[in-house]
C-alpha positions, 0 to 999 in steps of 0.5 A: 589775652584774647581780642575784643573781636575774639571775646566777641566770637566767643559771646556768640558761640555761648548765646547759639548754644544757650539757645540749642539747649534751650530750644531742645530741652524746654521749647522742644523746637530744635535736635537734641543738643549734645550732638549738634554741640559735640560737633560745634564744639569740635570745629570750634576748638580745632579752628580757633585753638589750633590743635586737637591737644587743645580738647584736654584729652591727652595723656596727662601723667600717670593714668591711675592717678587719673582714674583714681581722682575721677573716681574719688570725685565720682562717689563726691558727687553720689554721696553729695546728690544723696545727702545734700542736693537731693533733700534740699530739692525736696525742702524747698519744694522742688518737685520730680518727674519720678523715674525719667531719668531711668525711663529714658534708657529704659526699665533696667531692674533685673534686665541685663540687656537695658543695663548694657544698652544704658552703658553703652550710651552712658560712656559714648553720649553723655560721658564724652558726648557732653563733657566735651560740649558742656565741659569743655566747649561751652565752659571754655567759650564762657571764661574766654568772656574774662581772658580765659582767668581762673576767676573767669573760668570758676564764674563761667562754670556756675553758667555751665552748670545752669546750663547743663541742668536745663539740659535735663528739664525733662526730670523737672524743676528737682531733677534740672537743680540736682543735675545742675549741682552735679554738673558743677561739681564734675566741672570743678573736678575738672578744673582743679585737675588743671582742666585734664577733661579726662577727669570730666569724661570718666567722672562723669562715666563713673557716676552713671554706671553706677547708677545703672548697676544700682537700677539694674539690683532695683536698689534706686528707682 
């Protein structure tokens, strides 16, 4: 169980880095988060928990059953943002920056040179960059507020998740809904595989190059 002056610390942790991401992404006022976030989160973890163990990227049993789990949950959120989130962003009324999820890694229809360029950055800077600074910094520092519970961890992910939504506010109020539903359901992932951010980290990986493969056949816009 975790102190008062530690709970305490970890509210400040979660308010400084509510605070990056929403200076970035909507004020414009501060660097791009993941970054700053990624090496917060690293520090934090390293001098707090004592170990790089603590960061959930080691070997956790039989690899394909890993990579056989990210993947299911991969096409979970595909199938889910398609049919579900995406319709009910457009229901409700919830509009798009059209195309600036692909224009921000540039045109990828028939270029073979973007498409390797936004995979590269998909498995270094979003895929680890932030499912170790949403994921597992900013989720962990939030259920630490409830001593680190499971209930405390399921409730920190909602915040999370909100979060990790406005941390795409460029794609618009739709884009900032889906990724948030997206961003819930690769936590989720995360959590029912007992917290193996491995899950999280190729998960989220998986679900963006496929994108890519489909912007690159001019099959997604």
């Amino acid at each position: 169980m975790l102190s008062p002056a530690e709970r305490g610390i970890s509210l400040l942790e979660l308010a400084i880095a509510s605070a990056i991401i929403i200076g970035h992404n909507v004020f414009h006022v501060v660097p791009n988060e993941v970054p700053i976030l990624f090496v917060l989160g690293l520090a934090s973890i390293r001098l707090r928990e004592g170990s790089w163990r603590a960061l959930g990227l080691a070997h956790f049993g039989v690899w394909w059953r890993t990579i056989l789990i990210a993947f299911f949950a991969a096409i979970v959120v595909l199938a889910v943002g398609e049919f579900v989130t995406e319709p009910l962003a457009k229901a409700i009324g919830l509009h798009t920056n059209a195309g600036a999820a692909a224009n921000a890694l540039g045109g990828m229809k028939g270029n073979l040179w973007n498409a390797l360029k936004g995979l590269v950055i998909v498995w270094t800077f979003a895929a680890f960059g932030e499912e170790i600074s949403y994921r597992r910094y900013l989720l962990g520092r939030a259920a630490d507020l409830g001593n680190g519970s499971t209930f405390a961890h399921w409730l920190a992910l909602i915040y999370v998740s909100v979060l990790f939504g406005f941390g795409h506010y460029y794609q618009g109020p739709a884009g900032v809904f889906t990724t948030a539903c997206d961003g819930f359901m690769i936590g989720a992932a995360y959590l029912l595989s007992r917290r193996n951010l491995w899950v999280a980290v190729l998960t989220h990986g998986f679900v963006d190059s496929i994108g890519i493969v489909l912007l690159f056949f001019g099959l997604a816009d």
